[in-house]
N, C-alpha and C positions, 0 to 999 in steps of 0.2 A: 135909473139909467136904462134908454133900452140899446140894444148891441144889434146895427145892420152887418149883415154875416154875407159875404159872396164869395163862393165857392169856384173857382175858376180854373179853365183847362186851356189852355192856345183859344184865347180869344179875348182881344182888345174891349175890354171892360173900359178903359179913362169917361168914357162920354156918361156912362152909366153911375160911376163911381162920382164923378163933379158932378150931377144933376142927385144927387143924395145928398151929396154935402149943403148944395143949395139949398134945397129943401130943409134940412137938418139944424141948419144956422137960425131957422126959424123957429123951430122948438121952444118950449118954456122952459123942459127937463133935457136933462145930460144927454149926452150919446155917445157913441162912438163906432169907428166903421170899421170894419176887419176883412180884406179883400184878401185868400190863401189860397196860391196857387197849388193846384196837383199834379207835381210831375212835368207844369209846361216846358213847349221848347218856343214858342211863340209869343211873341207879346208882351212879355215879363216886365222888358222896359218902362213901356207905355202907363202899365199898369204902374210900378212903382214910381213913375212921376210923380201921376194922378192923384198918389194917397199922398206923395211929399208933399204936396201944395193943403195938406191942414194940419194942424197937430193933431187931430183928434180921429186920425183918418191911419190905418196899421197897414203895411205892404207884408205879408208872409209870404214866403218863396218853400214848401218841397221840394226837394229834388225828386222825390219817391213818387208814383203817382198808386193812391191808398185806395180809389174809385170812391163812385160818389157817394155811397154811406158811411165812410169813415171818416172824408175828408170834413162831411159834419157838424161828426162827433167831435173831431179837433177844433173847429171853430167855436163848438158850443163850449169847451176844453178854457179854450183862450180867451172865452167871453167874458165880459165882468156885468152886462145887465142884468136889469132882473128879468127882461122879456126882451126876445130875441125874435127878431125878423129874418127871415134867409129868401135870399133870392138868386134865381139864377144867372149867369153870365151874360147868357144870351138873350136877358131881357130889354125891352126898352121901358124905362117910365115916363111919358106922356102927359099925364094930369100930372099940374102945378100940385095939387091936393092931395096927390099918393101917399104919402108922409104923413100929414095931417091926419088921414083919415084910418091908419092904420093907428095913431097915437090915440085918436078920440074912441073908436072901439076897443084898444089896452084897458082904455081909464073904465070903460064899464062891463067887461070881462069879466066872469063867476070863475069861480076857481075853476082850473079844469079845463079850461076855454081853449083850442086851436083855431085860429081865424085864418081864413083862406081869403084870398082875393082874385083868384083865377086868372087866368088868360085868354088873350083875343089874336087872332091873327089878322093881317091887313088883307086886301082882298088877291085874290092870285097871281094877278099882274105885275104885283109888287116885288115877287120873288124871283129869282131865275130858273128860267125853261127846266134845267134837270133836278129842280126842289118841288117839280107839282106834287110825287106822290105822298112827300111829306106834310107841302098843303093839306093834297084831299084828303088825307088820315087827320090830321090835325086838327082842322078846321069843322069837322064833320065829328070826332069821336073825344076830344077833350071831356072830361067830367067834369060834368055841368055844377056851376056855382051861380047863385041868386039868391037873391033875400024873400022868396015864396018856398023854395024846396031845401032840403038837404043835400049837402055836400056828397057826390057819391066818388068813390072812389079815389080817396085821396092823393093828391100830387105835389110833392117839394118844393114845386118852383117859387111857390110866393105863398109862404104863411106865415105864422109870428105865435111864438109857445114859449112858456114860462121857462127860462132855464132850469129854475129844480127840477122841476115835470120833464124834460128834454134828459136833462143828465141821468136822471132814475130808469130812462127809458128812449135809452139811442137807437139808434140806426142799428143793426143787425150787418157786423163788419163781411161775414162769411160773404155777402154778395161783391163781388169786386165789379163785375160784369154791370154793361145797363141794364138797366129796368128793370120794378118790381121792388126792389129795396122800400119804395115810399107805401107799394101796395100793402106788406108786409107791418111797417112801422103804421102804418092807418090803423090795424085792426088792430094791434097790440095794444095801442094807445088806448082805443074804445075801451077795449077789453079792464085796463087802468083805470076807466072811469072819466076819462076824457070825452068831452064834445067839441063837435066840431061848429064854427060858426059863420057866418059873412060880411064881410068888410067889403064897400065898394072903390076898390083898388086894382083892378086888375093889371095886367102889364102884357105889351106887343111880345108874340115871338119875336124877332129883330131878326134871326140867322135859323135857316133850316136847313138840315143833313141834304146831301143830293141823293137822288134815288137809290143808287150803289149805295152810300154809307148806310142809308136808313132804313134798306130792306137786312143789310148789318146788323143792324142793332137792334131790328125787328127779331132775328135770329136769337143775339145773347134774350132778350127779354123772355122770347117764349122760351127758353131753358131757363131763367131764374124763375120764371114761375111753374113751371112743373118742378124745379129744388126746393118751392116754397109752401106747396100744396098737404107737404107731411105737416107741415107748422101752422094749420090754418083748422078751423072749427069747419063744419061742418053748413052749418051756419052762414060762414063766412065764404066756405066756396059758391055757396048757392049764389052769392052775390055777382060772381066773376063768370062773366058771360063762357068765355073760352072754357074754363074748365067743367060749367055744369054742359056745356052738348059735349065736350070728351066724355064725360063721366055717363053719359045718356046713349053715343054712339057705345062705348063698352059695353054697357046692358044689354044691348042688342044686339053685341059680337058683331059691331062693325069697325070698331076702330084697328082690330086686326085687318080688318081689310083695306083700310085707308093707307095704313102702316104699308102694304105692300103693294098699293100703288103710288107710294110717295119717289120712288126713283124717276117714274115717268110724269104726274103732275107737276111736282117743284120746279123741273125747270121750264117748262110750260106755261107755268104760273109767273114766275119770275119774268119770263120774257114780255109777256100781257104785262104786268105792272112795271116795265121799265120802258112801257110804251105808250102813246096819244090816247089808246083803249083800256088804259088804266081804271079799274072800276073797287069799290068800298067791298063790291060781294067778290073778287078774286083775291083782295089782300085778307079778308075772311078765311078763306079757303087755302090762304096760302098759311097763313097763322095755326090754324088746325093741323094741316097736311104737317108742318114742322114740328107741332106737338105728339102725332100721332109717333113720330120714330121716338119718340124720348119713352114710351111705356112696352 
């Protein structure tokens, strides 16, 4: 059996949730879909139609909102496949073949195996006016997935992992906050003896933060990854661009000094990124600057 897992927060999933089940009906082997929400105050309804219209299709309601590496951990909890697919809320699936093609790379999986299928976003146009900056980040700095290189930096929204492997080796609840929870479970996983792999499945962002929420969450992220940085190999920092120039500006006693021009940059910077002069090299600089007071 394999177990499609959506993790959901206030946001109408039915379109997403029926376009699986299509798909799924088509299968040879079993399934089943398990949509749990966390915490929502939105949508809930919608959502629990959507699954009532299969039998094979489960509506879970939280009241509690667990964030997003525990919420899971519960789903993988309530799973009964042997391989688990998870995907995001906010994705759209596109290709008739999504399904398919995530089932035909299951069948030839080595033990061990995490299959990614990445994300694409639509062109700029398609979002509204105050989601460019989450475009331009988005669009621009996703970790790249293909069938020539390696998966780097791995990302929850769409991958598919053995349940035993999953359960042996969750999600790390202590992070409530976004981001970084998936950077953290990426290397532990390696570290398990896990590889990561490619499936050409990818999925639309559909819905992106406005500038306000997602310079937000840009915030929580760079504090979970400076909480994360004690738990990380040496090794593994080198990989994570932000932390090896931290780690670079400190050698060279500059991060003290960034640290105490972080009053007068941030909001300076903020203003630039919440403006038509939005650029990749200020939300850089604003990333670092936010990092530099956490040391």
């Amino acid at each position: 059996m394999t177990s499609l897992l959506l993790p959901i927060y206030n946001h109408d999933t039915s379109r997403l949730i029926r376009e699986l089940c299509r798909q799924a009906e088509s299968l040879p082997s079993d399934w089943e879909l398990i949509a749990m929400e966390d915490g929502s105050t939105l949508f809930t309804e919608q959502n629990r139609r959507a699954c009532a219209e299969n039998t094979r299709t489960y509506h879970i309601y939280n009241k509690e909102n667990v964030g997003r590496a525990a919420i899971r951990n519960r789903l993988a909890e309530k799973a009964c496949g042997e391989w688990l697919i998870f995907l995001d809320c906010d994705s759209s699936v596109e290709s008739p073949l999504w399904l398919s093609r995530y089932t035909e790379a299951i069948a030839k999986a080595a033990p061990g195996t995490i299959l990614c299928g990445g994300r694409r976003y639509r062109e700029a146009e398609a979002y509204p006016a105050d989601c460019q900056l989450h475009w331009l980040v988005g669009s621009n700095r996703e970790p790249c997935v293909g069938p020539d290189e390696p998966v780097r930096n791995f990302t929850s929204n769409n991958f598919a992992v053995r349940r035993d492997f999953f359960l042996s080796h969750p999600f790390d609840e202590q992070l409530r906050t976004y981001g970084h929870e998936d950077t953290l479970f990426g290397f532990q996983a390696l570290r398990a003896g896990a590889r990561y792999g490619y499936v050409d499945a990818p999925v639309v962002h559909d819905t992106l933060d406005s500038d306000e929420a997602f310079l937000d969450k840009t915030a929580q992220s760079v504090g979970n990854l400076a909480a994360i940085e004690s738990e990380l190999l040496p090794s593994e920092i080198a990989q994570i661009h932000l932390l090896r120039v931290k780690n670079r500006l400190r050698a060279f006693g500059l991060l003290r000094v960034l640290k105490g021009l972080a009053p007068f940059l941030l909001p300076r910077l903020k203003r630039c990124l919440l403006s038509p002069q939005r650029s990749l090299r200020a939300f850089d600089l604003y990333k670092m600057t936010l990092l530099s007071t956490l040391f």
